[in-house]
C-alpha positions as CSV (number, residue, x, y, z in Angstrom):
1,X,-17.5,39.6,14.1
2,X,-20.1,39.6,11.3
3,X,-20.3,36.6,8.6
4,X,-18.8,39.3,6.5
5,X,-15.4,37.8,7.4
6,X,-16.5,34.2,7.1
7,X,-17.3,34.7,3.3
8,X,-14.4,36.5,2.6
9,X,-12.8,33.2,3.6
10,X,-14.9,31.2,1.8
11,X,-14.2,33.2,-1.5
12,X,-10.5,32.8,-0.9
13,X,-10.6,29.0,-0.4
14,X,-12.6,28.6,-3.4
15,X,-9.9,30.6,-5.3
16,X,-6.9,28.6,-4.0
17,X,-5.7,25.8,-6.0
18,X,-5.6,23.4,-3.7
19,X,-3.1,20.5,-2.9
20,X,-5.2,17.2,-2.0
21,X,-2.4,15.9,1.0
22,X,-3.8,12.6,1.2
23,X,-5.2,10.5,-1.9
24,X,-6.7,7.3,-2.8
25,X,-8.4,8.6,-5.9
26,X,-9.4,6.0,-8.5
27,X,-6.8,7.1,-11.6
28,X,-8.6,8.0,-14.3
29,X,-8.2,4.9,-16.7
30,X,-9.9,2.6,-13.5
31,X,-12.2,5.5,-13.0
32,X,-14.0,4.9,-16.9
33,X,-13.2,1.3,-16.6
34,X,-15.5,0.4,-14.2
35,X,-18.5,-1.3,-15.3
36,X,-21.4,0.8,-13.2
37,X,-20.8,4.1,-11.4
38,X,-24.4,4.9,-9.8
39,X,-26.0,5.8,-6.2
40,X,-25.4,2.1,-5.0
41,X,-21.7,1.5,-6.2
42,X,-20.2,4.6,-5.8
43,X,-20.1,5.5,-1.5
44,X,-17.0,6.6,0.7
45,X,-16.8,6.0,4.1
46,X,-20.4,5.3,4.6
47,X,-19.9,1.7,3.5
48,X,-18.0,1.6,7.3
49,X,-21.0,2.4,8.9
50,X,-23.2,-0.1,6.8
51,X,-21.5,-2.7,7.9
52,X,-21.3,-1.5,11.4
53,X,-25.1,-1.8,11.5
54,X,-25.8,-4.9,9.1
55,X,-22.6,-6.7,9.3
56,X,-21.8,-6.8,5.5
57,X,-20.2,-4.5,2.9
58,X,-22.8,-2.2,0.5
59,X,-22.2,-4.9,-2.2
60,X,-22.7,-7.4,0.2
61,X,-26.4,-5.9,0.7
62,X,-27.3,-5.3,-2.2
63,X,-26.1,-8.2,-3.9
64,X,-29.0,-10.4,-5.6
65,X,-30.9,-7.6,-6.2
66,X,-32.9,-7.4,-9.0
67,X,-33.7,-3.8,-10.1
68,X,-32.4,-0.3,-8.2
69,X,-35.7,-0.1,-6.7
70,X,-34.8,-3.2,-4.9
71,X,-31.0,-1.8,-3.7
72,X,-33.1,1.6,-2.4
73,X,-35.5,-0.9,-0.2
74,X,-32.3,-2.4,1.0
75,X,-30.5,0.8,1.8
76,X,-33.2,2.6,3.3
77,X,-33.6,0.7,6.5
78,X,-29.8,1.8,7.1
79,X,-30.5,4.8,6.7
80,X,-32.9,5.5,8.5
81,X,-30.9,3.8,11.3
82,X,-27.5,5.5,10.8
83,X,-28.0,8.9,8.6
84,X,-27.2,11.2,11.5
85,X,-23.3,10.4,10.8
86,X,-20.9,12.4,9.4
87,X,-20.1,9.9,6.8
88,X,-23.0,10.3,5.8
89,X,-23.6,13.9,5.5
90,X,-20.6,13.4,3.2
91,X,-22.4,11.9,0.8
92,X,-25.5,14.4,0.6
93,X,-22.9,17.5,0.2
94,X,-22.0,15.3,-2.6
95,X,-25.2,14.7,-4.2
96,X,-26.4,18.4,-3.4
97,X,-23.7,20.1,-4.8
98,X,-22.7,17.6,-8.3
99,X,-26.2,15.9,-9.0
100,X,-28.6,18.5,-8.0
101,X,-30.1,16.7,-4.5
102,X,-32.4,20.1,-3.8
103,X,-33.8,18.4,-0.4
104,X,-32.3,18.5,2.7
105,X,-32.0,13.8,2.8
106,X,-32.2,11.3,0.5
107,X,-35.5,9.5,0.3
108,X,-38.1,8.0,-1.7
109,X,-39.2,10.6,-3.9
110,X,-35.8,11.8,-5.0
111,X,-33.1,8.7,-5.1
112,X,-34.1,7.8,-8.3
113,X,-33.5,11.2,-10.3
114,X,-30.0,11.5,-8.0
115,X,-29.0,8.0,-9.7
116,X,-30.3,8.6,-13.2
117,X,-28.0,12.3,-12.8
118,X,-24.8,10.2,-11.0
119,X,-24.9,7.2,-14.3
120,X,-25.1,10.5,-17.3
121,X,-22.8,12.5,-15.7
122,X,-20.0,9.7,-14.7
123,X,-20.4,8.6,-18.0
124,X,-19.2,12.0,-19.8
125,X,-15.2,11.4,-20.7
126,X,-14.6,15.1,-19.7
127,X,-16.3,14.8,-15.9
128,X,-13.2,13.4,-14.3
129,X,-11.4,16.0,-15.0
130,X,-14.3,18.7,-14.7
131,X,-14.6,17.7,-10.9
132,X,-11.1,17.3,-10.0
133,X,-9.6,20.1,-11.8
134,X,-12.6,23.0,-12.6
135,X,-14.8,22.1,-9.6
136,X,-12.3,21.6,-6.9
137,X,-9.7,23.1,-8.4
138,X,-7.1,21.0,-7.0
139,X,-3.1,21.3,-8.1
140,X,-2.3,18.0,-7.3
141,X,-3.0,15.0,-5.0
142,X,-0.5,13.6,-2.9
143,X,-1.2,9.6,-3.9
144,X,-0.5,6.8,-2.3
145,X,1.0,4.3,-4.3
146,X,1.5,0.6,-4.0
147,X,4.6,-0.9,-5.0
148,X,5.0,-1.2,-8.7
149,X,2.0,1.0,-10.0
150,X,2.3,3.4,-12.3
151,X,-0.1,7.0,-11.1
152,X,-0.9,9.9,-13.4
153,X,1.2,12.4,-12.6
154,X,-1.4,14.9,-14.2
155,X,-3.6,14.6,-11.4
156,X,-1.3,13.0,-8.6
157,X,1.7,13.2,-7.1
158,X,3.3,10.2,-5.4
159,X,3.9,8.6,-1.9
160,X,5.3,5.3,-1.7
161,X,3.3,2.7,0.4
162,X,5.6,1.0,2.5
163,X,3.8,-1.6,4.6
164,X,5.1,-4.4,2.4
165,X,8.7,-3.5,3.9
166,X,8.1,-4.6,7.0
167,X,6.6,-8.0,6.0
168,X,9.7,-9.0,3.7
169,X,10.3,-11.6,6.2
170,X,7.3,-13.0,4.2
171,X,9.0,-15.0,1.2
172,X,6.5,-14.1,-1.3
173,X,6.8,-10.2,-0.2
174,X,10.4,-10.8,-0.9
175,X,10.3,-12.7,-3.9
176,X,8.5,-9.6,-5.4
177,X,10.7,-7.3,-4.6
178,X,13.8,-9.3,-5.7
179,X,12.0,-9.9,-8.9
180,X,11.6,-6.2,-9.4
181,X,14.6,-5.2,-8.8
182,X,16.6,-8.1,-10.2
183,X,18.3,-8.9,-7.3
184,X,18.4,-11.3,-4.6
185,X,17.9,-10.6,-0.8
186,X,20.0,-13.1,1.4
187,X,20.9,-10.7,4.2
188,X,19.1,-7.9,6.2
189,X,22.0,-5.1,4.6
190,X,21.0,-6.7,1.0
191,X,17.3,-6.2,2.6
192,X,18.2,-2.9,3.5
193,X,19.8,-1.6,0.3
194,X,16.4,-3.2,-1.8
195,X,14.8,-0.9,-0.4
196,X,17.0,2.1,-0.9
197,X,17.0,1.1,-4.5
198,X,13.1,1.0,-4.6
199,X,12.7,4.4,-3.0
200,X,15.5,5.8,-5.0
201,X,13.6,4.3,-8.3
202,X,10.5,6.4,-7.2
203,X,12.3,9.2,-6.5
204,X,13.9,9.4,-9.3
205,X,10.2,9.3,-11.1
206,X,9.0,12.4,-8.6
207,X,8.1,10.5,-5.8
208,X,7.8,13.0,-2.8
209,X,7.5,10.8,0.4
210,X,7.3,7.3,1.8
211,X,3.8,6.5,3.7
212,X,3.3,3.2,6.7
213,X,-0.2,2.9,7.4
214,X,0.8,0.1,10.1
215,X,-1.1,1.3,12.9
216,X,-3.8,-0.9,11.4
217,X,-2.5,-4.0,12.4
218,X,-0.2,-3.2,15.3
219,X,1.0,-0.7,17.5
220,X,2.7,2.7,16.4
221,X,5.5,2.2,19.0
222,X,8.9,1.3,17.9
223,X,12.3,1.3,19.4
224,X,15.6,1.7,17.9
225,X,16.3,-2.4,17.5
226,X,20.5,-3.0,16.6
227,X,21.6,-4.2,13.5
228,X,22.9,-7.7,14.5
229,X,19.8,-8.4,16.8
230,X,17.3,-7.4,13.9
231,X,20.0,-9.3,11.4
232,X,19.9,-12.3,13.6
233,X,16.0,-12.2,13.3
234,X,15.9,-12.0,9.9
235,X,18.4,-14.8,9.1
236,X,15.9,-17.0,10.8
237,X,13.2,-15.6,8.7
238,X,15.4,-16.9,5.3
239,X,15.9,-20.0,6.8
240,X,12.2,-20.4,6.8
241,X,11.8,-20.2,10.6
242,X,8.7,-18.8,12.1
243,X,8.7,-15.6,13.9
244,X,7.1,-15.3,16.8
245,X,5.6,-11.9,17.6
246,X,8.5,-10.4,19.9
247,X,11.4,-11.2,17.1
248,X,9.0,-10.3,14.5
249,X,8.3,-6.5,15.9
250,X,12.2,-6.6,17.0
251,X,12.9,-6.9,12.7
252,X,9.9,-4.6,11.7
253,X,11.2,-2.1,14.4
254,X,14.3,-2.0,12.8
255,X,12.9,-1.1,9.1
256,X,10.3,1.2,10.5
257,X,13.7,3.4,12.0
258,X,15.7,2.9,8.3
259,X,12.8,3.7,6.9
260,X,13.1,7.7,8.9
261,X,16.8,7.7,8.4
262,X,16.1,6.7,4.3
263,X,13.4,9.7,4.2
264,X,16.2,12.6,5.4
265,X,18.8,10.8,3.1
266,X,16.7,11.0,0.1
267,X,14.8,14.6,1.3
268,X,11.5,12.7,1.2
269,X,8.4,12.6,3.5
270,X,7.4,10.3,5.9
271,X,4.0,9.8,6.0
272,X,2.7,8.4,9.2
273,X,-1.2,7.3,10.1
274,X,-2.1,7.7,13.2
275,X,-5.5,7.9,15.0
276,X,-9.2,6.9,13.3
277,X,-8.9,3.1,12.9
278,X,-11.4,0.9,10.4
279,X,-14.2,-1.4,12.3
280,X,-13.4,-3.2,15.2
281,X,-9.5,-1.5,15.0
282,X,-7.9,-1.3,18.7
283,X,-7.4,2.4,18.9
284,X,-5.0,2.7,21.3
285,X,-2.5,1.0,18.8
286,X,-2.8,4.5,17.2
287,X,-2.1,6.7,19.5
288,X,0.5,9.3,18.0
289,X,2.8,9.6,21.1
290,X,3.6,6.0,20.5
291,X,6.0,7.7,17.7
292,X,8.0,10.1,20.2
293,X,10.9,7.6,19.6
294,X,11.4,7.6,16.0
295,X,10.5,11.3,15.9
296,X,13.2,12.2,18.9
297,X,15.7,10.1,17.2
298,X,15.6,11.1,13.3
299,X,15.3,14.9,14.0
300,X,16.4,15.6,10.4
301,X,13.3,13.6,8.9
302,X,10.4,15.4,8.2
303,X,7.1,13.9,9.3
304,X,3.5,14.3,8.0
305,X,1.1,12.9,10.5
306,X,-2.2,12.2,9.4
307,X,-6.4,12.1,10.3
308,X,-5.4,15.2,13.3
309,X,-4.3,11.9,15.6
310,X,-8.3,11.6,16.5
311,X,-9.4,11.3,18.7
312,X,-5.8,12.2,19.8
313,X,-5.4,15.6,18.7
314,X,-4.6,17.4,21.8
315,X,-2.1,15.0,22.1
316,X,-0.7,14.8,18.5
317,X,-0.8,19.1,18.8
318,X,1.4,19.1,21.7
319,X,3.4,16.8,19.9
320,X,4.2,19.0,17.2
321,X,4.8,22.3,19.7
322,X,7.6,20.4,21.1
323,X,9.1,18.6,17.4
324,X,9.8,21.2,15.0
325,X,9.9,18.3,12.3
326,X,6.5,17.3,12.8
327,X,3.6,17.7,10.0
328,X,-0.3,18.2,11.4
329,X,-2.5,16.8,8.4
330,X,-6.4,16.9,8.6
331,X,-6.8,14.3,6.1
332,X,-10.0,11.8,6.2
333,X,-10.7,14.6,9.9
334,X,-13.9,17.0,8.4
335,X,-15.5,13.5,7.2
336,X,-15.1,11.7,10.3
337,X,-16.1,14.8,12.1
338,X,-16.8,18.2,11.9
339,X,-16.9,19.4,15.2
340,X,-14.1,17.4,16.3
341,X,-12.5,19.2,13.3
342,X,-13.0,22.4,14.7
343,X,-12.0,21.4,17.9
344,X,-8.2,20.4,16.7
345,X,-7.8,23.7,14.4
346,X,-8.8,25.9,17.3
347,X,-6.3,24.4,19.3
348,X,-3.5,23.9,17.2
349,X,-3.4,27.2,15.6
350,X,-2.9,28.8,19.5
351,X,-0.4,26.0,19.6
352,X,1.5,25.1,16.3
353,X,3.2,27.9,13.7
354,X,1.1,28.0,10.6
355,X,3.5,26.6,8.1
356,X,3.5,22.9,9.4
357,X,-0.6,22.4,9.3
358,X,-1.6,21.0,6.3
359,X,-5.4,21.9,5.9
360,X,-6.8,19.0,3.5
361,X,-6.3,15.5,2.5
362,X,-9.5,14.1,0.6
363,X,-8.7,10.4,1.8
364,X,-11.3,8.8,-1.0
365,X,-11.4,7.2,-3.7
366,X,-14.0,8.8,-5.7
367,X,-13.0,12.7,-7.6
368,X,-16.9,13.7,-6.9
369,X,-16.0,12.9,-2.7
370,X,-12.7,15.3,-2.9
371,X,-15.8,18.1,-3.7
372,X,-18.0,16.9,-0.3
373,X,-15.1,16.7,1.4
374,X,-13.7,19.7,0.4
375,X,-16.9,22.4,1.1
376,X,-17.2,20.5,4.5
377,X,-13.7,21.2,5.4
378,X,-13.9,24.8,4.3
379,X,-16.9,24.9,6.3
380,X,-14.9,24.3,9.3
381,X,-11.6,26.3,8.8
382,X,-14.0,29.1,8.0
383,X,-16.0,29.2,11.1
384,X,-12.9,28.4,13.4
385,X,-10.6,31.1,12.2
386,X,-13.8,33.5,11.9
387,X,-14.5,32.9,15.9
388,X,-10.5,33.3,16.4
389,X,-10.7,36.5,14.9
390,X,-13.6,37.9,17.1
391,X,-12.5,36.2,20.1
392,X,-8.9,34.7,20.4
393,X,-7.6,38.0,19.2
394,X,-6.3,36.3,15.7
395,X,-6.1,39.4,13.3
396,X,-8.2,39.1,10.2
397,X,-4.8,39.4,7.8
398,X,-3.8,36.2,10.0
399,X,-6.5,34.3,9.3
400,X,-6.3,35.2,5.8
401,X,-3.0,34.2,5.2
402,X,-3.4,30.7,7.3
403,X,-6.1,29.9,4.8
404,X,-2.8,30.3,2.1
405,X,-0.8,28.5,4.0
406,X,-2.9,25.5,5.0
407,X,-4.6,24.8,1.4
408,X,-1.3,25.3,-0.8
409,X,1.6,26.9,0.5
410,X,3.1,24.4,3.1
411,X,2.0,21.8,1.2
412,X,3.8,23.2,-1.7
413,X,7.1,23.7,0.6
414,X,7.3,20.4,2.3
415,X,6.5,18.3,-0.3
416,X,9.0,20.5,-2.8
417,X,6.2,21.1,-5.6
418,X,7.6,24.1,-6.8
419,X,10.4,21.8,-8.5
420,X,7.9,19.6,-10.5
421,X,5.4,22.4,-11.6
């Protein structure tokens, strides 16, 4: 097939208004807030690799210095170790495409004039939403939210984070929640109706979903855990008892399955991350067949499974062939890799009907990352649905139509857009 094809598929993603699925965008009052946005404060997920290589943070390397010139001398060496990564390549799509980086790397005779370009154009009031809404033309970001913030809903869209439900046998946890809410929480169904209240709150506001990101900190695996075990567990937890693990993941268990049921009674989402852990995280804890439980059990909840389960996305695809209420979201996936990218699309799109992959989550927290992120993921769709075409037998209206689909359309549908504007 000629390149003809892969253009016209570029062209038409550039056209789409695309709907972000997964966002940790700064909002824009932090955005202007902030007392330095430049080369050396502003980085996505490259800061994982710097400390993967130096054992400290990018503030923690530069910190002390005494002039830019002295943060470049700093960063370079990394560089020079580590600039190979996708994480990386990230950031130069970034700088080539929003601050004019004409060469190929970043290096001594350029960094400078990228910085100068990054601190004037930041500093414009009309550049946050120049990048967000002209240049990557998005319709909305699906946010996550942490209890009790406030979003903009003129650039986002909520999700609910729901980690802190799961730690409420934590007294402070609970004490904020009680306070929110004005009520007190002296039993796991008073526990369990917080909760409802919470999400109802949101919902009311346009909240579309409820997100765990647990798989962080322990294992995806739950089992359905009875009321009076789990209400046994946390009545020890009020009495100021310490958990051990066991009763611990017996209570947590519990919410994790309310949580599901709460979703299909409220007609939100349940966001799930699975795969891609940060430094030193024990992938296996994310392994997305560790859900099959919750997903067999609550076949009325609708779940939206994030970062393509890498590296588990054969496994994660087969997952959703066989669970027609399963979600395949490429968020954080082009930046972490591109090849394993086109890897998963090939194979779930032989696999998976079209109108449950979602084709893009940014997953940073900067508006000019959404743009890298965004030409590298168009990069990929475009080359894998161009080589379905000329050799998977994929017609070219097909591939068209999944670029639709995958960019705004089941986004749109599952998350019930349409209703909000």
């Amino acid at each position: 097939m000629s390149s003809s094809l892969r253009s016209l598929l570029l062209d038409e993603m550039r056209s789409i208004r695309t709907v972000d699925c997964h966002s940790h965008t700064c909002l824009r009052r932090d955005y202007y807030a902030m007392p330095e946005r430049s080369l050396f404060t502003m980085m996505s997920y490259f800061d994982r690799e710097i400390a993967n290589a130096t054992g400290k943070s990018l503030g923690q390397l530069i910190e002390g210095a005494r002039s830019d010139d002295e943060r470049w001398e700093r960063l370079k060496p990394v560089l020079a170790r580590t600039r190979n990564v996708s994480y990386w390549r990230h950031n130069l799509v970034t700088y080539q495409g929003l601050f004019d980086l004409q060469e190929g790397e970043l290096a001594d005779g350029n960094w400078l004039a990228v910085n100068q370009r990054i601190v004037e154009r930041t500093a414009d009031p009309g550049w946050y939403d120049h990048v967000t809404n002209e240049i990557c033309n998005l319709r909305t970001q699906i946010r996550n939210v942490p209890w009790f913030e406030d979003w903009e809903p003129e650039y986002f869209t909520c999700v609910l984070r729901m980690e802190e439900a799961l730690e409420l046998s934590n007294a402070p946890n609970r004490e904020r929640l009680e306070q929110h809410l004005n009520r007190s929480i002296t039993s796991l169904s008073r526990l369990k109706a917080a909760l409802t209240e919470l999400a109802e709150q949101y919902r009311q506001r346009g909240c579309v979903g409820l997100k765990l990101a647990h798989a962080y900190r322990r294992t995806l695996h739950s089992e359905p855990v009875p009321e009076s075990a789990a209400a046994r567990v946390f009545e020890r937890a009020l009495g100021g008892g310490a958990l051990p693990w066991p009763d611990r993941k017996q209570l947590e268990d519990h919410i994790i399955f309310f949580l599901a049921e709460l979703c299909a009674e409220l007609g939100l989402v349940f966001q799930i991350h699975t795969g891609v852990q940060g430094n030193w995280g024990y992938v296996p804890d994310s392994d997305p067949l560790h859900l099959l439980p919750l997903i067999h059990t609550n076949r009325s909840t609708r779940f939206d499974l994030f970062h393509a389960g890498y590296p588990y996305s054969r496994e994660l695809g087969m997952l959703a062939k066989h669970c027609a209420n399963v979600w395949l979201n490429m968020a954080w996936m082009y930046v972490i890799t591109m090849e394993g990218s086109r890897r998963a699309l090939s194979e779930w799109i032989d696999l998976v009907p079209g109108d449950r992959l979602l084709g893009f989550g940014s997953d940073v927290g900067w508006p000019e990352f959404i743009y890298g992120h965004l030409v590298m993921g168009r990069s990929c769709l475009a080359d894998v649905l161009e080589e379905k075409v000329a050799r998977d037998f994929l017609s070219e209206e097909c591939a068209v139509r999944l670029i639709q689909q995958m960019l705004h359309d089941n986004a749109v549908t599952l998350y019930g857009l349409t209703a909000r504007g």
